[in-house]
C-alpha positions as CSV (number, residue, x, y, z in Angstrom):
1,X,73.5,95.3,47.6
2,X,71.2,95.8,50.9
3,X,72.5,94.7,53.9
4,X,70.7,92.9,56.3
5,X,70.8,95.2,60.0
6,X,71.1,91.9,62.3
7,X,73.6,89.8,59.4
8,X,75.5,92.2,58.0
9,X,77.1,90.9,54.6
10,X,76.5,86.9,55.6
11,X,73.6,85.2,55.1
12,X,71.8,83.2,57.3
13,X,73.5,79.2,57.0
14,X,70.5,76.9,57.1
15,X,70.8,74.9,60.2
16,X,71.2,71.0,59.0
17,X,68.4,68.9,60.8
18,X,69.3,67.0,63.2
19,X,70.7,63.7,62.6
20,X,68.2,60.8,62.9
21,X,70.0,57.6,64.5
22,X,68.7,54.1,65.5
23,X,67.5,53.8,69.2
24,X,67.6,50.9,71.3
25,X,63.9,49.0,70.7
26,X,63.7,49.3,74.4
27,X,62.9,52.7,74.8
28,X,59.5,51.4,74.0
29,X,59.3,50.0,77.3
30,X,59.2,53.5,78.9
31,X,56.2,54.4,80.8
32,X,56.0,58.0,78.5
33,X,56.3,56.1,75.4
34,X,52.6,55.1,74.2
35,X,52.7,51.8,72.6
36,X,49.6,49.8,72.4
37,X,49.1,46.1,71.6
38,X,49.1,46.8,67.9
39,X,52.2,48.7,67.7
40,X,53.6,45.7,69.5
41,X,52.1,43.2,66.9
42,X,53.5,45.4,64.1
43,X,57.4,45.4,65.6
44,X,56.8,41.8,66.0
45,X,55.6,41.2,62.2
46,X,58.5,43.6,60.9
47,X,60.9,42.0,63.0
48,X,59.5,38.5,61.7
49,X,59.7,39.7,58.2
50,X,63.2,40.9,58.1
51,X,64.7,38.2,59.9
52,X,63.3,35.6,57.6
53,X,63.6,37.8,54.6
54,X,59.8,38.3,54.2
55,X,59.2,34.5,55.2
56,X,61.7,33.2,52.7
57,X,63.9,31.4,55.4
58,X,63.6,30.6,58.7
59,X,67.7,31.6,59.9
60,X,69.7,29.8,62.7
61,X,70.3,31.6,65.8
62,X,68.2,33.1,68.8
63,X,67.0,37.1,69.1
64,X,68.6,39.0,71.6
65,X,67.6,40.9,74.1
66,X,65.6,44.0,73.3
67,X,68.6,46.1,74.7
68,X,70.0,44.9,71.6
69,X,67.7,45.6,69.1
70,X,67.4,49.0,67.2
71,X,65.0,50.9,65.8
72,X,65.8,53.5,62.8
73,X,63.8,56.5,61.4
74,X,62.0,55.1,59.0
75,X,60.6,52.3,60.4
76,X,63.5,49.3,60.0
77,X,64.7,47.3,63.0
78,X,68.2,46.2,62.8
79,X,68.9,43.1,65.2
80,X,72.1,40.7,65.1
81,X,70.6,36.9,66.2
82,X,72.7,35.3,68.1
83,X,74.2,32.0,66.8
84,X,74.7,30.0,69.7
85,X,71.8,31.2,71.5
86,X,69.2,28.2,72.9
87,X,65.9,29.8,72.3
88,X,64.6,29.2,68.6
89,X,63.4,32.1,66.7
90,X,59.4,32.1,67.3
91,X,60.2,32.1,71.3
92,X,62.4,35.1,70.9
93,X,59.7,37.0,68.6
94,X,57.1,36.2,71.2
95,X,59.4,37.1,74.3
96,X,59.7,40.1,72.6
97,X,55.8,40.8,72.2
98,X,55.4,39.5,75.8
99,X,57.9,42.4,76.6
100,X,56.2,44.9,74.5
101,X,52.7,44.0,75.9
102,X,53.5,44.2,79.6
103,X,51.6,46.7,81.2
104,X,49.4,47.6,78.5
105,X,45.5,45.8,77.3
106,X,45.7,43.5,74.8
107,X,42.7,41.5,73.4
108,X,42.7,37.9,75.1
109,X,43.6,36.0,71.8
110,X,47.0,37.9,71.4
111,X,47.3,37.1,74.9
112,X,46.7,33.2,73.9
113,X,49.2,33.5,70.7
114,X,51.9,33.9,73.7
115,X,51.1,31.4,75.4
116,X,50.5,28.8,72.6
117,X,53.9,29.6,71.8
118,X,55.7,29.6,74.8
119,X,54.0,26.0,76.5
120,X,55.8,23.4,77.0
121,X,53.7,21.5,74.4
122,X,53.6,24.9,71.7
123,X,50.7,24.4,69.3
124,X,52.8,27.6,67.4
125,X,56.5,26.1,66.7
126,X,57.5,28.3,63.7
127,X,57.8,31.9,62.5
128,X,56.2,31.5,59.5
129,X,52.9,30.6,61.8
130,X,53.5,33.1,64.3
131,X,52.8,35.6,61.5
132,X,50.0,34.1,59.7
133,X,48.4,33.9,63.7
134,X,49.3,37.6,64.3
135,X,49.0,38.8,60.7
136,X,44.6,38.2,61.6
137,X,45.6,41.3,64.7
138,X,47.5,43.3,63.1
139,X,46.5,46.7,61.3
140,X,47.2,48.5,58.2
141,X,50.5,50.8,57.7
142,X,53.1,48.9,59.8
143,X,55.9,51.1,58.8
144,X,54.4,54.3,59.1
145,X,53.1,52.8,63.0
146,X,56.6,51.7,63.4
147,X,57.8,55.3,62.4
148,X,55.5,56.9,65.0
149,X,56.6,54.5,67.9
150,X,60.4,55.8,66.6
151,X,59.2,59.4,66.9
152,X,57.9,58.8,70.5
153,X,60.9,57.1,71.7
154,X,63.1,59.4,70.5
155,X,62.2,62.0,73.3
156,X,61.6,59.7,75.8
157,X,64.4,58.6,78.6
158,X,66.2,55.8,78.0
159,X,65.8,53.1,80.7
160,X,68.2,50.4,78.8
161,X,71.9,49.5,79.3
162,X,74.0,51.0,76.6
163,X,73.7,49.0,73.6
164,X,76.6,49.4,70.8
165,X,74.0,49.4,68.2
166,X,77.0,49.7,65.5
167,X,77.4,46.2,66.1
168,X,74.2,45.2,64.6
169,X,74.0,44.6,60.9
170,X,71.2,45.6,58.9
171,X,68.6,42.2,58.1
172,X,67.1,44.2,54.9
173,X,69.1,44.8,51.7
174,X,69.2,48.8,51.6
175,X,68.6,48.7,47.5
176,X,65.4,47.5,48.0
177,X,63.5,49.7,50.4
């Protein structure tokens, strides 16, 4: 057998990639992470769809904060609502897009879906219409934008508190994705 002169008798181990975790959905906030108003939409529309298991149900309970929502690798965003929290689902999902959009152009009419949302007299009350209003914004490939915004974020500093992201259980049943 030849020998390799810088091994010797091993071989090489193949280094294991790294291990891809969930970050917290704020890193997207962070000035070096580009996000644009669509990107926003399409966390807002997965988000929307996992929560109500693709628009199945409308569940009890109030989103977090964005601290305390994850992101994973491949495009999922794991969230635990919180049961006695005030603020009905649709205001949470467009807190959230108000929070994504800050700082960044947006056309005037996602600008409007906010705000027809958050008035005191919402023409937008549900989920299920807060899709079917951004659904006319958003663009094709939502997991594989939502899997780009992960890559970003992943080099970028994180600017939120630390979030236990353990805590948060999985919204989509892992058998079907």
């Amino acid at each position: 057998s030849q020998r390799s002169p810088v091994l010797g008798d091993k071989a090489a181990a193949p280094k294991a990639p790294p291990q891809a975790v969930a970050l917290p959905l704020s890193r997207l906030l962070s000035p070096e992470v580009a996000c644009d108003w669509h990107g926003a939409v399409a966390v807002v529309q997965q988000l929307a769809e996992q929560v109500t298991h693709g628009g199945r149900e409308e569940p009890a309970g109030s989103l977090p904060d964005i601290h305390r929502i994850a992101i994973e690798p491949n495009g999922e965003l794991r969230v635990r609502l919180d049961p006695r929290g005030r603020d009905p689902l649709v205001r949470g999902l467009v807190n959230l897009l108000s929070r994504l959009l800050t700082n960044r152009d947006s056309p005037a009419a996602v600008r409007l879906i906010v705000s027809q949302v958050m008035s005191d007299l919402p023409t937008i009350q549900t989920v299920e219409q807060l899709v079917r209003e951004l659904a006319r914004w958003e663009r094709p490939y939502r997991i594989q934008k939502i899997v780009a915004l992960y890559e970003r974020a992943r080099n970028a500093p994180d600017i939120s508190p630390t979030p236990d992201l353990s805590e948060i259980d999985r919204l989509t049943d892992p058998s079907t994705i």
